[in-house]
C-alpha positions in Angstrom: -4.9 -19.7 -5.2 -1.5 -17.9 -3.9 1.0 -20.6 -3.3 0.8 -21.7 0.7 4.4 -19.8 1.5 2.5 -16.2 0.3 0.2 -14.9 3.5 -2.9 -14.1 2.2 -4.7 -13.1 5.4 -1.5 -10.7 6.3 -1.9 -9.4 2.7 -5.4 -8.4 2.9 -4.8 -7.0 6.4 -2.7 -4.9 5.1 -4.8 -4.4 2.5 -7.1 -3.4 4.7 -5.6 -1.4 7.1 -4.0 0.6 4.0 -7.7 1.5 3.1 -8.9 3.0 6.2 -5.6 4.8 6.9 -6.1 6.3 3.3 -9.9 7.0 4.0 -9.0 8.5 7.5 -6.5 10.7 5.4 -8.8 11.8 2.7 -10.4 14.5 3.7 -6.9 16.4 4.7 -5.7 15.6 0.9 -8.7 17.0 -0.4 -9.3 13.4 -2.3 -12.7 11.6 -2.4 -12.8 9.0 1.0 -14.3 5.9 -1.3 -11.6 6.2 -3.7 -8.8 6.6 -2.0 -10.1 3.1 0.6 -10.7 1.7 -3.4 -7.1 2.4 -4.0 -5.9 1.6 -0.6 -7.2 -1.8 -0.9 -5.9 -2.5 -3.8 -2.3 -1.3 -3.9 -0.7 -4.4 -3.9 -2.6 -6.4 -5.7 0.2 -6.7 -7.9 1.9 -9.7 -5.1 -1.2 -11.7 -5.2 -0.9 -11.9 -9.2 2.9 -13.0 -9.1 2.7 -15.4 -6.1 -0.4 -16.9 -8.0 0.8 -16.6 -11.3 4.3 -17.1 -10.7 4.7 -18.9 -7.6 8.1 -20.2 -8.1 9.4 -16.7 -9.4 8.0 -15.2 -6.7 9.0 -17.6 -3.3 12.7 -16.5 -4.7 11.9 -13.0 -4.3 10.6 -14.0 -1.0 14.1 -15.5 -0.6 16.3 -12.6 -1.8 14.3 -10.2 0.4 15.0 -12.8 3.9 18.6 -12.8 2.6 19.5 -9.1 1.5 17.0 -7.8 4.5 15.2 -5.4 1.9 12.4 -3.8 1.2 9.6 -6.6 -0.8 9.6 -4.4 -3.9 13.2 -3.6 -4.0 13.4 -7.8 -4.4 11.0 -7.6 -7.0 13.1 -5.6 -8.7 16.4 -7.8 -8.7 14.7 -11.1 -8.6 11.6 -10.3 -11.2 13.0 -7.1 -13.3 9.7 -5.8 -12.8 7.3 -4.7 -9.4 4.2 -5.6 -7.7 2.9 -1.8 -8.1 3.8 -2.2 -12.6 1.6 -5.2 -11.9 -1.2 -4.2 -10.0 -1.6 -1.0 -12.3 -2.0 -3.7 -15.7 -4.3 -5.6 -13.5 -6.1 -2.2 -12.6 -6.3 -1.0 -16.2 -7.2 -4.2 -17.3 -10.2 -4.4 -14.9 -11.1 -0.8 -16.3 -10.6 1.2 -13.0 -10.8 4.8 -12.9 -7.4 6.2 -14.4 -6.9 7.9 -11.2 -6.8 4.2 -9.7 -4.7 3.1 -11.6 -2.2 5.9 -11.7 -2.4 5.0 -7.3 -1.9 1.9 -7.5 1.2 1.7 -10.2 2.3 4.3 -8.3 2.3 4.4 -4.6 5.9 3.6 -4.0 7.2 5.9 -6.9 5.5 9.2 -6.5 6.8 11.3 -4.2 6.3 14.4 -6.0 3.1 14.0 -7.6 0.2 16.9 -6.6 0.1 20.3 -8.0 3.2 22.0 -6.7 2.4 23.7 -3.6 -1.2 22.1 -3.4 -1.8 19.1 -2.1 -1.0 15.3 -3.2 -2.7 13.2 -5.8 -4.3 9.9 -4.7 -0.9 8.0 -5.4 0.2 10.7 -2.8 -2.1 9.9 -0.6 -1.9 5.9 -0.8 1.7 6.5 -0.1 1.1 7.9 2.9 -1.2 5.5 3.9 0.8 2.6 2.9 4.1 4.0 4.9 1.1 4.2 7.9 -0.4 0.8 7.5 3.3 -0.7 7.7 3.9 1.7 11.0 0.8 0.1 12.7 2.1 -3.6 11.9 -1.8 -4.7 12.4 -0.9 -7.4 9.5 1.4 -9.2 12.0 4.3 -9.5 9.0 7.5 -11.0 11.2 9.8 -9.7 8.5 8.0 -5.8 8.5 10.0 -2.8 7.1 8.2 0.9 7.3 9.3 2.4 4.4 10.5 5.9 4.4 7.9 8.4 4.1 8.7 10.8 1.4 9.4 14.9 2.7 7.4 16.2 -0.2 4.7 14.0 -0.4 3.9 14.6 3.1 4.5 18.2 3.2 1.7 18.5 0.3 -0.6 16.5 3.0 -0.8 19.5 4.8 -1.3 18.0 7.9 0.2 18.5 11.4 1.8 15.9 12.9 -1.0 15.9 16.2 -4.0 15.8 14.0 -1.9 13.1 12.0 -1.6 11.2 15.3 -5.3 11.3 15.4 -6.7 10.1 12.1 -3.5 7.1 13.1 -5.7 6.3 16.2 -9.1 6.0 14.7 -7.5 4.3 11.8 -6.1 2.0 13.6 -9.2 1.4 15.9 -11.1 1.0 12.6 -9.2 -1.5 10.8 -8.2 -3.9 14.2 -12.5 -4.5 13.7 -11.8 -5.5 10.2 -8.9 -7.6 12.2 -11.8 -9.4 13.7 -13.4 -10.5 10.1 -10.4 -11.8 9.1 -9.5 -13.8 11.8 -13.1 -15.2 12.1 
């Protein structure tokens, strides 16, 4: 089990909520709805296998990140040398995931540019996107919450207006505050 410090239930809301922004998004990226909620929910699975595995490690990247006021994996990073996303990609391979999983997973907060140039984003593209909305909406109640910066390119390739956007936000959010309701229960 995670050590009592790490929030599972936020984790998995965000989790969550990650999921159904990415399946909400899908169908403007072109990328199949199930794997892209697949990938959504499993992004950072990557924290749960530190704070397990490495609970001591890990509460002092908890600590860095309340005292430098930074980003989780930018803590990771100074504290561990290595990121939740490296991590959850291993796990992902390990676990025999789809490639394309994987590739999401390891890399939804390092590629930006990834799609075919001028076409649309890959499914690391998309979980970006998703994950930059999921952190937007806050549904995971994190006190400490940072949006990170949505990246120009990879939202360009998305191809999608900022009112239609708005919408697939709404019904997202609608979506996963039921899931809300199963976790809390």
């Amino acid at each position: 089990a995670a050590a009592g410090w790490f929030d599972l239930r936020a984790f998995w809301m965000h989790g969550i909520v990650t999921a159904v922004c990415a399946r909400s998004f899908a169908g403007d990226a072109g990328i199949d709805p199930e794997r892209a909620f697949t990938a959504g929910l499993l992004h950072d699975i990557g924290r749960v296998v530190l704070a397990t595995c490495f609970p001591d490690h890990y509460r002092r990247v908890a600590e860095y990140r309340a005292r430098h006021d930074c980003y989780p994996i930018e803590a990771e990073r100074q504290v561990l040398g290595l990121d939740h996303a490296a991590v959850g990609g291993a796990l992902t391979e390990r676990w025999k995931f789809a490639p394309v999983i994987q590739q999401a997973v390891a890399g939804h907060h390092s590629a930006p540019d990834t799609g075919t140039p001028g076409g649309k984003p890959d499914l690391a593209g998309l979980i970006h996107v998703a994950d930059v909305a999921a952190h937007g909406l806050d549904l995971a109640g994190d006190d400490n919450e940072l949006v990170p910066q949505l990246n120009a390119v990879t939202w360009a390739r998305m191809g999608i207006t900022w009112p239609r956007f708005r919408q697939r936000l709404v019904e997202a959010e609608r979506r996963a505050q039921g899931a809300a309701l199963l976790l809390a229960a």
